[in-house]
N, C-alpha and C positions, 0 to 999 in steps of 0.2 A: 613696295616689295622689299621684305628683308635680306640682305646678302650676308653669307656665312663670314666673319670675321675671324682669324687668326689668336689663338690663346697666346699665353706666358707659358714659353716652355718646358719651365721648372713645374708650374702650376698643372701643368696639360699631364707632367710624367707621374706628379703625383695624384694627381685623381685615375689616371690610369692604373697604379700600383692597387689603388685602393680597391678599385672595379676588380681587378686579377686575385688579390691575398680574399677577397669577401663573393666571389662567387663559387656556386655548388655546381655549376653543369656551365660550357662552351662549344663552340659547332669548333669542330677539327674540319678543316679544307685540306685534299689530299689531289694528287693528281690521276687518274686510269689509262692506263697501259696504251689509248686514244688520244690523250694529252687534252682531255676533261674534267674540270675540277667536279670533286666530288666533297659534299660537306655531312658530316654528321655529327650530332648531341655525343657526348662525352661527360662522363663526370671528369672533375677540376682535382682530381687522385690526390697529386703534391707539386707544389710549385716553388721555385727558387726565385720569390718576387717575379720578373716576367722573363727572368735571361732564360731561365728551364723549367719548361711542366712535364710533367709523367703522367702518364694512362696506363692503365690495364687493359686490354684488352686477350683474344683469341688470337693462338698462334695462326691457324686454323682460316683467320677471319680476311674478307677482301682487303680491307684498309692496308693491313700489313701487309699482304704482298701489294698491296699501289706503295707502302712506304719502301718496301725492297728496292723496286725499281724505278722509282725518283723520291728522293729525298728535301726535295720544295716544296712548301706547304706555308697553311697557315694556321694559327685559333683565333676565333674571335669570342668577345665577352660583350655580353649586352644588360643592362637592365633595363628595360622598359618602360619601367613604373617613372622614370627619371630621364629618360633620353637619351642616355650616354652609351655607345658602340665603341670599344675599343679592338682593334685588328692589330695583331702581332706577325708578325712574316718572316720565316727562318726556312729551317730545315729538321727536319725529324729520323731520326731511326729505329729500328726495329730491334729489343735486342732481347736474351733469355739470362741475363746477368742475376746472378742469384742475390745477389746482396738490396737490389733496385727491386727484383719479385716481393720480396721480403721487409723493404721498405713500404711497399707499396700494399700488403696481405693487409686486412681487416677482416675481424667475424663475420660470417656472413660470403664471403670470398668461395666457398666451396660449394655454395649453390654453382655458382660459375664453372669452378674449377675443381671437382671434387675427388682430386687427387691429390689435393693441398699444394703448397707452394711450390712443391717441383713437379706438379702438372705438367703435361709434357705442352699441352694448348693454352699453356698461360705463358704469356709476353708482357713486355712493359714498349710501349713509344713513349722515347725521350726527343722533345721539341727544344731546339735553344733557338730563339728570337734573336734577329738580328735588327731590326728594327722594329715600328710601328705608327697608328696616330690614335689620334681620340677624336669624337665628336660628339658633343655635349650640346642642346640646347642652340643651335648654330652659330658656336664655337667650334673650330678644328684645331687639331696641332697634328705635326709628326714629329717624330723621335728616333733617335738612335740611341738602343740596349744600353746601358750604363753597364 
């Protein structure tokens, strides 16, 4: 039987980095008003290597009020084809910050929102990770955010 062996840290944070800056879509884990996680697909909008990712989503939308009223969560990155599951775990907020709307607008954005960027039901969640691990192939690491 194989037993999962422990990576090189450095090794672990950068193959992590790699999964985060080269994936299109991640499950968001939130908590509900029950104190059950809840997870859903997300596009990867913009990220600051893994310390901060941003989503667009619906003011409007469940997610956002579960991030109003707890701000513990997580994203996870996966690709499949390769093995490797990376989990980030921080805290996220909800916020209508014009300058992060607008980082975040691409063509396309008004099917969503078609009030344009100062849509009243367009939000940004901004996630900053405070830790995470990786598991590759049965390799694990965990990490703390650089």
């Amino acid at each position: 039987m194989s037993t999962i062996k422990e990576m090189n840290k450095e090794e672990a944070y950068d193959k992590a980095l790699e999964l985060v800056n080269n994936s299109e879509k991640c499950l968001l884990g939130t908590i509900d008003e029950n104190g059950y996680p809840n997870i859903k697909a997300m596009f990867n909008a913009k990220n600051n290597g893994m310390n901060e990712i941003w989503f667009s989503t619906n003011t409007s939308s469940i997610r956002t009020q579960q991030v109003k009223n707890n701000e513990q969560s997580c994203v996870y990155f996966v690709d499949m084809e390769n093995f490797i599951g990376v989990l980030l775990i921080g805290k996220i907020i909800a916020t209508r910050d014009k300058d992060l709307r607008e980082m975040l607008w691409e063509d396309g954005c008004e099917r969503f929102y078609p009030q344009g960027v100062d849509d009243p039901d367009y939000s940004v969640l901004h996630f900053k990770a405070e830790r995470g691990n990786i598991y590759h192939s049965m390799n694990k690491a965990s990490f703390e955010i650089k």
